[in-house]
N, C-alpha and C positions, 0 to 999 in steps of 0.2 A: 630973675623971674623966668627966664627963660631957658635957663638950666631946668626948672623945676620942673616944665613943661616936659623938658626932654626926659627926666627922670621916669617921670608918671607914663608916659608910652612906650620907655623901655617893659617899664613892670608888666603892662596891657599884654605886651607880646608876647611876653613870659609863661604870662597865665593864658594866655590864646594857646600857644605851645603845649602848653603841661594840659592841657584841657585834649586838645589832638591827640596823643600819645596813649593814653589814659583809656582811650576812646577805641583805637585800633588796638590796644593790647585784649580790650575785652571782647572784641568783636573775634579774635582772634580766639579766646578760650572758650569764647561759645563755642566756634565751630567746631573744636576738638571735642568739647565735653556732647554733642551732640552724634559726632562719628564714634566715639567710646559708647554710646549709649547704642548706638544702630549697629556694633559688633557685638554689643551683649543679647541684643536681640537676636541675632542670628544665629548666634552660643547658644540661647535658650531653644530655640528654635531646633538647632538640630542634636541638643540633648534630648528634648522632648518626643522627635523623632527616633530617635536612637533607644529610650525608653520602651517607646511601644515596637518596637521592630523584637528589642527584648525577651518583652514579656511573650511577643505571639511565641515565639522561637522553644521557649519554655515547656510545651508540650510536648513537642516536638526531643528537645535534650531529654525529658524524663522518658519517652519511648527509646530514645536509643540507650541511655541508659539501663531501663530493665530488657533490653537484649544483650546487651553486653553484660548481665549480672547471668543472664541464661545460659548463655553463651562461656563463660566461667564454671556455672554449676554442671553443662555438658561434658567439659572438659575435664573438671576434677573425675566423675565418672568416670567417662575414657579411661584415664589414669591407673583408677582403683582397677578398673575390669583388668586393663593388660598390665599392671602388677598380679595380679590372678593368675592369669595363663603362665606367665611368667614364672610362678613359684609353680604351680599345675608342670610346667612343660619340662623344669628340675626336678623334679621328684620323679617323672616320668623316664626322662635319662637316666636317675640314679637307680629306677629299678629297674632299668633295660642293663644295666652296666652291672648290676649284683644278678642278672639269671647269665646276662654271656659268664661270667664269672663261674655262675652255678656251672652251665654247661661244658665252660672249657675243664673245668675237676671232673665233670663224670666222665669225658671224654677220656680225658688224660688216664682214668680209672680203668674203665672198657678198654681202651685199647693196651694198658696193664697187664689188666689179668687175661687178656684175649694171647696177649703176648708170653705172660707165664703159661698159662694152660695148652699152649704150642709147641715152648721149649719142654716142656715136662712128658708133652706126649710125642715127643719126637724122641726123648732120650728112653723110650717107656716102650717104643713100638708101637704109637697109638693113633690110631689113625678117627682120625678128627675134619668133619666139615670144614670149605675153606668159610670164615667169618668176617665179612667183610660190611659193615655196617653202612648204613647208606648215610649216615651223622658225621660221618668220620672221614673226612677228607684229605685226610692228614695220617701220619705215620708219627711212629716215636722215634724219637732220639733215645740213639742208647749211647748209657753211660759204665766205660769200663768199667772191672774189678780192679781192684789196687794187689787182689792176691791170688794164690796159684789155685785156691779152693773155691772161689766165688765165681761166679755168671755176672758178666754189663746187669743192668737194672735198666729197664726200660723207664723213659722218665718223660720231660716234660714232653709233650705234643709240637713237633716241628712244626716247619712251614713246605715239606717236601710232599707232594698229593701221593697216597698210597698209591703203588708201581705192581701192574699182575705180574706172572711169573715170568714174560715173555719180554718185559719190559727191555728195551736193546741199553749195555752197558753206555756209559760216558763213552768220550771217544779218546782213544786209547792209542800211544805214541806206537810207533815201529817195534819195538821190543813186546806191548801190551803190559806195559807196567805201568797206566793211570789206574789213581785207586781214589779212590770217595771217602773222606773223613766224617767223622761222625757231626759234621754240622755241615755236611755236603761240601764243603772244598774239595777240587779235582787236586789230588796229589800225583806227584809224579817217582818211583823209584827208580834208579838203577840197577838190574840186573844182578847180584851178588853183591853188593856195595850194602853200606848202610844208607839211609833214607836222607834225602835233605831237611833241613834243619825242623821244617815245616813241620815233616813228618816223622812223628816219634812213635816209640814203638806201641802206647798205649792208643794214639789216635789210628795206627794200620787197623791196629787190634779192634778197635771200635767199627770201622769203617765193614770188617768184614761183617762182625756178627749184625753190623743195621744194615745191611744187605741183606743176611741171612734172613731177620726178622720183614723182609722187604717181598722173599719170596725173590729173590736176584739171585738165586742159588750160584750161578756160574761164574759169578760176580766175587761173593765168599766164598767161591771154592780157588779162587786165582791169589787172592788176599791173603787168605788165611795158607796158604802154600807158600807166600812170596814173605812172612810172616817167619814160617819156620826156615827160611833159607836166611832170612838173613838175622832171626838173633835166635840163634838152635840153642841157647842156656836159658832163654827167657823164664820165668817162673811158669808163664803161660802158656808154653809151646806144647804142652799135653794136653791142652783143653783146643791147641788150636788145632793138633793132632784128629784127635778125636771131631771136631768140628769140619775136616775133611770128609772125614768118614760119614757125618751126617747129613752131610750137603749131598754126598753123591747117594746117601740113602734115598732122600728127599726126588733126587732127578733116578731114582730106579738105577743108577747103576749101581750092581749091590756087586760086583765082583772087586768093583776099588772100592768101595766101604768095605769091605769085609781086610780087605789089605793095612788102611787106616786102623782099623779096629784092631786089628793084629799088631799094628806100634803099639799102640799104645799099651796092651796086655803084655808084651814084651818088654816095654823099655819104660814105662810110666807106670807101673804095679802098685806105689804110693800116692797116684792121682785119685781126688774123687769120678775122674770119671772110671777107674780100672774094670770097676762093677756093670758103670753100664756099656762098656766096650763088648764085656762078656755077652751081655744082652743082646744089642742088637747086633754083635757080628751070627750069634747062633741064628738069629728068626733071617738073618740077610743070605745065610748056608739056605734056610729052607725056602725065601723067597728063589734060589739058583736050582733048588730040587733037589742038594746033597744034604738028604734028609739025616743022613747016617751022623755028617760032621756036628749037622744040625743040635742034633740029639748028644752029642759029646760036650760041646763047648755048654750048652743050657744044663745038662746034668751036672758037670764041674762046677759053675754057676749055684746053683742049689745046695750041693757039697759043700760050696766055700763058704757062701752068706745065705744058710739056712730062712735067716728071720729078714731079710732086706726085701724090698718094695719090688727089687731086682727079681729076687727069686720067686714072687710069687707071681711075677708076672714070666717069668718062664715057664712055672707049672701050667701055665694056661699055653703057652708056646709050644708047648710037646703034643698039650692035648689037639692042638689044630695042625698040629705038623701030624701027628698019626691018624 
């Protein structure tokens, strides 16, 4: 009986216990489930906030929006314009680039035939204004003949400023054998030697007659002398002959042109220039007053080459010599 007793108040306390337990576990999940629910409020809370902060703002983004769509349409403009100028400011070079073009050809032209119509009237006795274009800043480059019967050709337009007649030479060594090649190089000869390597016989040759054509007369007359001393076979040493003679035409001394002119008629008889040698040594007789010689060497002149360009400009030489 008295085990039973004990039995039955074990059970009591059991179920007192489990009844405890049961009790704090749930008091426990209220509390949670009650702070889960005061976090989601506050969740809602500052969604609902965040909503309307949103939507105000909305206005707001679509105005900078269509500034920034402005602001792009401004730009592509911009773009197109200075792609415009752009192609505009090309076309504008390429037609500044085709008139210098145009203009360095008629230069190059002008000073051509200014340059032919000078040697022609110098071998001719013709006297001719000096023509010095105010365009022309520049001189030609001349370019040898390869033969005994040909003249340099005046050709492209250097970079050397056309030089008056007074222009003072290069400076010129202790002996005065610096020479000037036909692209302006200061050469240097030896005295009866042949030329260093530099200097070959077609660039002496050149250097005189683009003097010559420079109006450096005294210049081409040292050249074209230092020329014949040192390759006296040359093909060309009759034109360089003769080119003596013209230089000192050119500077009025006509008593050594007349000397010049006299080689050549003497020892150069097969040169194109033989005829005009005859030429201008007679009118350079009448420029000294020896009218008599004058009228000899231009009469013979006439006798020889009836129909030449020579003689019929002699017949006009007699008639002003008498």
């Amino acid at each position: 009986m008295h085990l039973l007793y004990r039995s039955i108040l074990i059970l009591l306390c059991f179920s007192v216990l489990a009844s405890c337990v049961q009790r704090n576990d749930l008091d426990t999940l209220e509390l949670r489930v009650y702070e889960q629910e005061q976090q989601i409020k506050k969740l809602n809370d500052r969604l609902g906030q965040t909503t309307k902060e949103l939507e105000a703002s909305r206005p707001e983004q679509a105005d900078m929006w269509s500034d920034v769509q402005s602001m792009r349409n401004r730009m592509a403009a911009i773009d197109a314009m200075l792609e415009d100028i752009q192609q505009r400011s090309m076309m504008q070079e390429d037609r500044q680039a085709e008139q210098t073009r145009m203009m360095e050809s008629l230069q190059n032209a002008t000073t051509y035939l200014d340059a032919s119509m000078r040697i022609m009237a110098s071998q001719m006795a013709i006297e001719l204004p000096v023509y010095r274009p105010a365009a022309l800043a520049q001189t030609a480059t001349i370019v040898g003949s390869s033969n005994a019967t040909a003249e340099p050709v005046v050709g492209q337009v250097s970079a050397t400023a056309n030089k008056a007649e007074d222009t003072p030479p290069p400076p010129a060594d202790q002996n005065g054998t610096t020479l000037v090649a036909a692209d302006g190089t200061v050469l240097v000869v030896n005295p009866g030697k042949a030329p260093e390597p530099a200097v070959t016989e077609q660039s002496l040759y050149d250097a005189a007659y683009k003097a010559f054509m420079e109006r450096r007369y005294k210049d081409a007359l040292r050249m074209w002398e230092q020329f014949e001393k040192i390759y006296p076979k040359h093909s060309l040493v009759a034109n360089a002959v003769f080119w003596q003679g013209e230089t000192n035409y050119q500077l009025k001394e006509y008593g050594p042109a007349v000397l010049a002119y006299q080689r050549v008629i003497d020892t150069y008889s097969k040169s194109d220039k033989y005829r005009s040698a005859m030429l201008k040594q007679g009118i350079s007789f009448g420029k000294l007053g020896k009218k008599t010689a004058a009228k000899v060497r231009l009469e013979e002149l006439i006798k020889k080459f009836p129909k030449s360009p020579e003689a019929d400009r002699a017949k006009k030489a007699l008639k002003e010599i008498q």
